[in-house]
DSSP file (Angstrom, degrees, kcal/mol; ACC not computed):
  #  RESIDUE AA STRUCTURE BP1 BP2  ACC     N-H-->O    O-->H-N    N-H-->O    O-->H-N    TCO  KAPPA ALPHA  PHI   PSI    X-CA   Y-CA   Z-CA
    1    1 A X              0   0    0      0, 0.0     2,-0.3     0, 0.0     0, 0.0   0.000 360.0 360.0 360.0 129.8  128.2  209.6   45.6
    2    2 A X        -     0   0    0      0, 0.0     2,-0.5     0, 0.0     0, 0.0  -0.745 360.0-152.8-100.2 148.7  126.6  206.9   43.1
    3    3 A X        -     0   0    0     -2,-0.3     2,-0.1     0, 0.0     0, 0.0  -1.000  12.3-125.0-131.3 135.1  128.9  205.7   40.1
    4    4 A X        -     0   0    0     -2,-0.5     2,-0.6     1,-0.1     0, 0.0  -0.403  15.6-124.6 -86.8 151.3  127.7  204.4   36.6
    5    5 A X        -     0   0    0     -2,-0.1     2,-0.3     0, 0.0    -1,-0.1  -0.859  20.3-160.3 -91.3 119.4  128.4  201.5   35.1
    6    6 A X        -     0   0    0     -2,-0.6     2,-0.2     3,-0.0     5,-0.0  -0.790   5.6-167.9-116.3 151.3  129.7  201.5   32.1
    7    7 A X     >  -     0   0    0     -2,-0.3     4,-1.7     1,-0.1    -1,-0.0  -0.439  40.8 -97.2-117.1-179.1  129.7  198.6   29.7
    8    8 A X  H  > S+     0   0    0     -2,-0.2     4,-2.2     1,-0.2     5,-0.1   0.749 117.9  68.6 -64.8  -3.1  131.5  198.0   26.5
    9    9 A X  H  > S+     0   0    0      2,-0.2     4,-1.6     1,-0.2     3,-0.2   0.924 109.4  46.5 -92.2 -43.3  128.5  199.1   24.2
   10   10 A X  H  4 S+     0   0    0      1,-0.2    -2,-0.2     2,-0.2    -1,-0.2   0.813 110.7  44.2 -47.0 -43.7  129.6  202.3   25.9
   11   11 A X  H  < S+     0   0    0     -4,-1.7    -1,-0.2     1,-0.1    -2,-0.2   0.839 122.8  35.4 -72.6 -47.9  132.8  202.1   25.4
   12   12 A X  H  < S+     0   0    0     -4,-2.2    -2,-0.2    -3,-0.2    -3,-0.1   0.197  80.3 147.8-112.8   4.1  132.6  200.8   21.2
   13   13 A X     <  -     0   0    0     -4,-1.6     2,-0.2     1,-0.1    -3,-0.1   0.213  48.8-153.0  18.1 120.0  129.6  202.8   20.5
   14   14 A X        +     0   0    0     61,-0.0     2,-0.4    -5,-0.0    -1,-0.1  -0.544  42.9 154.8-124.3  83.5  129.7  204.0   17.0
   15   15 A X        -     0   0    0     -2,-0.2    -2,-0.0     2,-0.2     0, 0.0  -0.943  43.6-143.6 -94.7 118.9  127.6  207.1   18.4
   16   16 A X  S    S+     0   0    0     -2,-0.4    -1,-0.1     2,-0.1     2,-0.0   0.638  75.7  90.7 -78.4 -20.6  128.2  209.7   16.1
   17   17 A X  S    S-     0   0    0      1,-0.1     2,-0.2    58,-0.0    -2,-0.2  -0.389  78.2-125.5 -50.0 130.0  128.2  212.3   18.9
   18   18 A X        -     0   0    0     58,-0.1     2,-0.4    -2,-0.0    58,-0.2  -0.630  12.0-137.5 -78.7 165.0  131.8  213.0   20.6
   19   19 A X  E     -a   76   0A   0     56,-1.5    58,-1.9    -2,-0.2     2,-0.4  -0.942  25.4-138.7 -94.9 117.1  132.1  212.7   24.0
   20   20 A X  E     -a   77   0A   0     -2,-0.4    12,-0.3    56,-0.2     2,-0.2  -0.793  20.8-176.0-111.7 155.7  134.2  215.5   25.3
   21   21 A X        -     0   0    0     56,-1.6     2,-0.4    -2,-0.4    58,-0.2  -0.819  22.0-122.6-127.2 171.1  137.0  215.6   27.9
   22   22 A X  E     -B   29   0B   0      7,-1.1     7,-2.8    -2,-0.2     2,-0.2  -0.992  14.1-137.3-142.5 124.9  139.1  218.1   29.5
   23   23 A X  E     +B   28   0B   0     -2,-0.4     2,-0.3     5,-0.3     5,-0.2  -0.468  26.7 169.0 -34.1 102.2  142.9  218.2   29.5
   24   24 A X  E >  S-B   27   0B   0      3,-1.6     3,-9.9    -2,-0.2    -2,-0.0  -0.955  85.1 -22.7-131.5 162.8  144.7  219.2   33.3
   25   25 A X  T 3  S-     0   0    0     -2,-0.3     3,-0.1     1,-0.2    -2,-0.0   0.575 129.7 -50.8  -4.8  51.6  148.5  218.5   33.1
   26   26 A X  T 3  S+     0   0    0      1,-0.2     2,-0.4    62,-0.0    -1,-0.2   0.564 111.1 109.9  77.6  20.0  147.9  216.1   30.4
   27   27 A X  E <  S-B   24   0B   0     -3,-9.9    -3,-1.6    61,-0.0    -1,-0.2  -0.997  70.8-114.4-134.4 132.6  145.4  214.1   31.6
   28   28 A X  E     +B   23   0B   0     -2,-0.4    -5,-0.3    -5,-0.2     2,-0.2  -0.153  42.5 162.2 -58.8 104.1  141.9  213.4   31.1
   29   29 A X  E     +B   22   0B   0     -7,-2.8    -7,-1.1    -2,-0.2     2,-0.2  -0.746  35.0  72.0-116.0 176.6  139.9  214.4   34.3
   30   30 A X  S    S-     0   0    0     -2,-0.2     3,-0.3     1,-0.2    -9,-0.1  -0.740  94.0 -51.2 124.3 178.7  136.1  214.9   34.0
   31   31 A X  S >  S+     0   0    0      1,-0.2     3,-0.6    -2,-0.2     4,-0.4   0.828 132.8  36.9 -83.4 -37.2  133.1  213.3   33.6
   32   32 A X  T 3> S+     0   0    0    -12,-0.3     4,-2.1    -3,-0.2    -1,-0.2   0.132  78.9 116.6 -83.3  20.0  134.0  211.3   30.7
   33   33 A X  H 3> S+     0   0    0     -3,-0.3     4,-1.1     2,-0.2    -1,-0.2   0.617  75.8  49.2 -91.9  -9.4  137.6  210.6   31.9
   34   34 A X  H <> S+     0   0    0     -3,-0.6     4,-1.5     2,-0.2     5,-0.4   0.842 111.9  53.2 -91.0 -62.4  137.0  206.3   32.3
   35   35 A X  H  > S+     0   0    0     -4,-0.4     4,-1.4     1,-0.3    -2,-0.2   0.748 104.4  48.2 -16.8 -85.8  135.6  206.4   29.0
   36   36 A X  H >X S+     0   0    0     -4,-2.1     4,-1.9     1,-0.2     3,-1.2   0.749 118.2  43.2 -17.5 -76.8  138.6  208.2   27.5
   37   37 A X  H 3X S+     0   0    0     -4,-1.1     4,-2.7     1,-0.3     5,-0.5   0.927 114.3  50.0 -35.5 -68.0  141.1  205.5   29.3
   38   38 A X  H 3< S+     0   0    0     -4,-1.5    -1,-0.3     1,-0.2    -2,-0.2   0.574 110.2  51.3 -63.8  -3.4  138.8  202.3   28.4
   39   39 A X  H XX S+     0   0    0     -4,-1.4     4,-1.4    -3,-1.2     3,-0.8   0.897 108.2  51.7-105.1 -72.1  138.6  203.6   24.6
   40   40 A X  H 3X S+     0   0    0     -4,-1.9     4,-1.9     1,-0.3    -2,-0.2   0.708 111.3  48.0 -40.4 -41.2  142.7  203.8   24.4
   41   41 A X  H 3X S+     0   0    0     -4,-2.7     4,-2.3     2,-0.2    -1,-0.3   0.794 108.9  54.6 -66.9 -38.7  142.9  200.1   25.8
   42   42 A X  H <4 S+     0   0    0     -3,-0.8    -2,-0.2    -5,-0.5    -1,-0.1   0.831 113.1  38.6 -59.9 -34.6  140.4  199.1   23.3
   43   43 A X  H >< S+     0   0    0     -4,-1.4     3,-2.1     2,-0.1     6,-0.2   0.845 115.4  60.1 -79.6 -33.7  142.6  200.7   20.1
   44   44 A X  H 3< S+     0   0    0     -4,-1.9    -2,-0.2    -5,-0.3    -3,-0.1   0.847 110.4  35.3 -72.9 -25.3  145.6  199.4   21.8
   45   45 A X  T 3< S+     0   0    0     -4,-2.3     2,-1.2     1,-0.1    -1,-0.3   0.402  86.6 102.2-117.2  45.0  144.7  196.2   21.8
   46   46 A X    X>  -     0   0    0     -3,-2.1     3,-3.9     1,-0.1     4,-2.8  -0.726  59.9-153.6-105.3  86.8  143.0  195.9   18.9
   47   47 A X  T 34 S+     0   0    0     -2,-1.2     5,-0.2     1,-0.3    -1,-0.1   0.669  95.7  56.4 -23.4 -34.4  145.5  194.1   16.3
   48   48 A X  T 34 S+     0   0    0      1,-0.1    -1,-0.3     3,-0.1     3,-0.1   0.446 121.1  34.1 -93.5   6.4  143.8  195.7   13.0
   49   49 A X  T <4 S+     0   0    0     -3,-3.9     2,-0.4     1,-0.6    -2,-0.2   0.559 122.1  33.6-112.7 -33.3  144.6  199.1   14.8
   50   50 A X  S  < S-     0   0    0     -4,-2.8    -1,-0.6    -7,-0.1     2,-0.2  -0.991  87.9-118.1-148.9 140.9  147.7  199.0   16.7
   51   51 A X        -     0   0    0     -2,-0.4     3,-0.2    -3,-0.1     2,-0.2  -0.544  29.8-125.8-108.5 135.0  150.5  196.8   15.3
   52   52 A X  S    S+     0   0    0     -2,-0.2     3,-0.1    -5,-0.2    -1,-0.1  -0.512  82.2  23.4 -86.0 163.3  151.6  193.5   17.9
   53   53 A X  S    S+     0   0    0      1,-0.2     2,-0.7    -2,-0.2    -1,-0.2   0.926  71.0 139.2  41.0  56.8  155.3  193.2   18.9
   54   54 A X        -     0   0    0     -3,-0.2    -1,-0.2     1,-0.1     3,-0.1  -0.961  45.1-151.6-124.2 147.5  156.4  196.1   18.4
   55   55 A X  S    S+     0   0    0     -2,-0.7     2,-0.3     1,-0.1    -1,-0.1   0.926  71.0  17.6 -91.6 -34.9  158.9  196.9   21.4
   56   56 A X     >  -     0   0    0     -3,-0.1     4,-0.6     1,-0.1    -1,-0.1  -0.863  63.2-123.7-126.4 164.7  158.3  200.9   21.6
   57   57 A X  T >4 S+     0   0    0     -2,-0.3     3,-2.8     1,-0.2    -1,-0.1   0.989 114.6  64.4 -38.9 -77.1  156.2  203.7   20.6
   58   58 A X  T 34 S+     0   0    0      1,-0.3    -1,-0.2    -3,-0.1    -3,-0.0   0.721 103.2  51.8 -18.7 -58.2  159.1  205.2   19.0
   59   59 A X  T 34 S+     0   0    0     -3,-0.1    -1,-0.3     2,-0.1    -2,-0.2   0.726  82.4  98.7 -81.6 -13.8  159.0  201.8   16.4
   60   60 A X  S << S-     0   0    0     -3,-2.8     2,-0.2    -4,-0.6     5,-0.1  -0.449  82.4-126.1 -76.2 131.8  155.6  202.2   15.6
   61   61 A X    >>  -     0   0    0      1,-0.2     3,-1.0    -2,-0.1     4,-0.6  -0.568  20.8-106.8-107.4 164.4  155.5  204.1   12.2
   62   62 A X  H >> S+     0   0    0      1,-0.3     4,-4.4     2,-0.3     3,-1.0   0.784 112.1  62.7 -52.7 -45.9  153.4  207.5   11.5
   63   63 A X  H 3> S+     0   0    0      1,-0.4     4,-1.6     2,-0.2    -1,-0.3   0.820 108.7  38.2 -37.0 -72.0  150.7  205.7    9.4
   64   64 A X  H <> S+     0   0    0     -3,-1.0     4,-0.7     1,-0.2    -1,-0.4   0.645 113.9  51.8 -51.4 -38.6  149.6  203.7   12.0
   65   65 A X  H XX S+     0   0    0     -3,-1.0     4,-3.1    -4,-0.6     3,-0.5   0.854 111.0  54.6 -80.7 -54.6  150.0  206.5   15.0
   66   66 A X  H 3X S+     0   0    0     -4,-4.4     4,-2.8     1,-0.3     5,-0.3   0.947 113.0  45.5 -58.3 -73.3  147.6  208.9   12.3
   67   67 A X  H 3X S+     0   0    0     -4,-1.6     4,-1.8    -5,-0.3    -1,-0.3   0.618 112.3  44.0 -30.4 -40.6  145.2  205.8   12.5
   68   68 A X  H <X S+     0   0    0     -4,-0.7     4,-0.8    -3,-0.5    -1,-0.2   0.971 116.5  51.6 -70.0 -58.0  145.1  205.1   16.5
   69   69 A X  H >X S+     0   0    0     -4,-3.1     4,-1.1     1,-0.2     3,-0.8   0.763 104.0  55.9 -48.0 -48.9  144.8  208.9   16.6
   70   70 A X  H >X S+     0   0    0     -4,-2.8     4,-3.3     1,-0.2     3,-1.2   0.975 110.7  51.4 -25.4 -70.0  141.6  208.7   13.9
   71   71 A X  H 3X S+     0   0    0     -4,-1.8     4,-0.6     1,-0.3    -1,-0.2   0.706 106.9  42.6 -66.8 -16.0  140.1  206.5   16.3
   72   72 A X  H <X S+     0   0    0     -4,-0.8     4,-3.4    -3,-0.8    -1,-0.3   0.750 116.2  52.5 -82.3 -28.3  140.4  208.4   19.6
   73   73 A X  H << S+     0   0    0     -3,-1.2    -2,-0.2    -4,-1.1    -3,-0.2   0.626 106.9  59.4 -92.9 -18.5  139.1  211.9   17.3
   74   74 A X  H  < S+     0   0    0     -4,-3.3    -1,-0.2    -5,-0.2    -2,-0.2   0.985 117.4  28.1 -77.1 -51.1  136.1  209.5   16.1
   75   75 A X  H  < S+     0   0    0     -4,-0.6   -56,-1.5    -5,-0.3     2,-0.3   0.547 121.1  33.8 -79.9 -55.3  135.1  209.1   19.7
   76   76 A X  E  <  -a   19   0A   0     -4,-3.4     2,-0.3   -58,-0.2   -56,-0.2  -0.882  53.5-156.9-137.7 172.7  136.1  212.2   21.8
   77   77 A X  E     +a   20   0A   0    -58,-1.9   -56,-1.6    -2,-0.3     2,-0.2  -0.948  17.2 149.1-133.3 158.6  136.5  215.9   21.6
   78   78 A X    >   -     0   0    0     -2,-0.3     3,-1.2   -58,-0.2     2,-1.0  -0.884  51.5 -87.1-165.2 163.9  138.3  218.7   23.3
   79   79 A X  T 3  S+     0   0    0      1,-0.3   -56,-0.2    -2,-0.2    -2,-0.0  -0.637 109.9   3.1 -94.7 131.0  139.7  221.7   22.7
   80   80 A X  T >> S+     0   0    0     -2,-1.0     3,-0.9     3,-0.0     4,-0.7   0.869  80.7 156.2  79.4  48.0  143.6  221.5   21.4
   81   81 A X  H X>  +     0   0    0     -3,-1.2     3,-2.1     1,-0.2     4,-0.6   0.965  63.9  64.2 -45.6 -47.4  143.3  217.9   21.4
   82   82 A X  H >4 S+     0   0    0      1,-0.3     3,-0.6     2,-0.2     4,-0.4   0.728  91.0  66.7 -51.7 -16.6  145.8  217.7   19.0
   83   83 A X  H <4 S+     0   0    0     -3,-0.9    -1,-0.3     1,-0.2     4,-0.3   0.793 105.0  45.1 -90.2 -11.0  148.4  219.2   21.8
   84   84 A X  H <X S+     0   0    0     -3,-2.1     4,-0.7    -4,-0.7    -1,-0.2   0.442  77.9  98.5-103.4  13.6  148.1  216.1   23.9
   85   85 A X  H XX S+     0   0    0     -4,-0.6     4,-2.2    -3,-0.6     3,-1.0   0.905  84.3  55.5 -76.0 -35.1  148.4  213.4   21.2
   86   86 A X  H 34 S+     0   0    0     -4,-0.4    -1,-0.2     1,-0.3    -2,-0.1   0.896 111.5  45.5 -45.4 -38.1  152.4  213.0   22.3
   87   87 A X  H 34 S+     0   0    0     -4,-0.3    -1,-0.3     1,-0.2    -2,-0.2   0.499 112.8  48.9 -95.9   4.1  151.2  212.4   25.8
   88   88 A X  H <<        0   0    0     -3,-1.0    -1,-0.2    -4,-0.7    -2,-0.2   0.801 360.0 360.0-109.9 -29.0  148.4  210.0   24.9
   89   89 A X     <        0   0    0     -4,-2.2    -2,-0.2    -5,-0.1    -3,-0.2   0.398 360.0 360.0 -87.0 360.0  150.5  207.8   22.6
């Protein structure tokens, strides 16, 4: 089995196309399923996106959550995404 490489231009794209992934108990499996991960690490540590020091989830407040969320819905698609956004933040 050969595996691609995928680089950060992959990852930060602004390819207007979504990517889609598929959901099993609330986790990304699939072809696209590194992607998905390596795009979540990318909003999270991206300061103008996701607020530093903050000690929980919980503190972080909706505005900012709507915004991370923005950036994963720019990216990927699936169907009832919106029913896994609790388990992805």
């Amino acid at each position: 089995m050969k595996h691609s490489q995928t680089t950060e231009k992959d990852v930060g794209s602004s390819n207007p196309t979504n990517l889609k992934v598929t959901f099993y108990n609330n986790r990304t499996v699939g072809a696209n399923n590194n992607l998905f991960s390596r795009h979540l690490g990318k909003i999270v540590r991206d300061h103008n996106i996701c607020p530093l020091g903050v000690p929980s989830w919980h503190d972080i407040n909706q505005e900012k959550l709507n915004h991370m969320w923005a950036a994963v819905e720019h990216k990927f698609l699936s169907v009832h995404m919106n029913d896994h956004r609790d388990h992805i933040f």
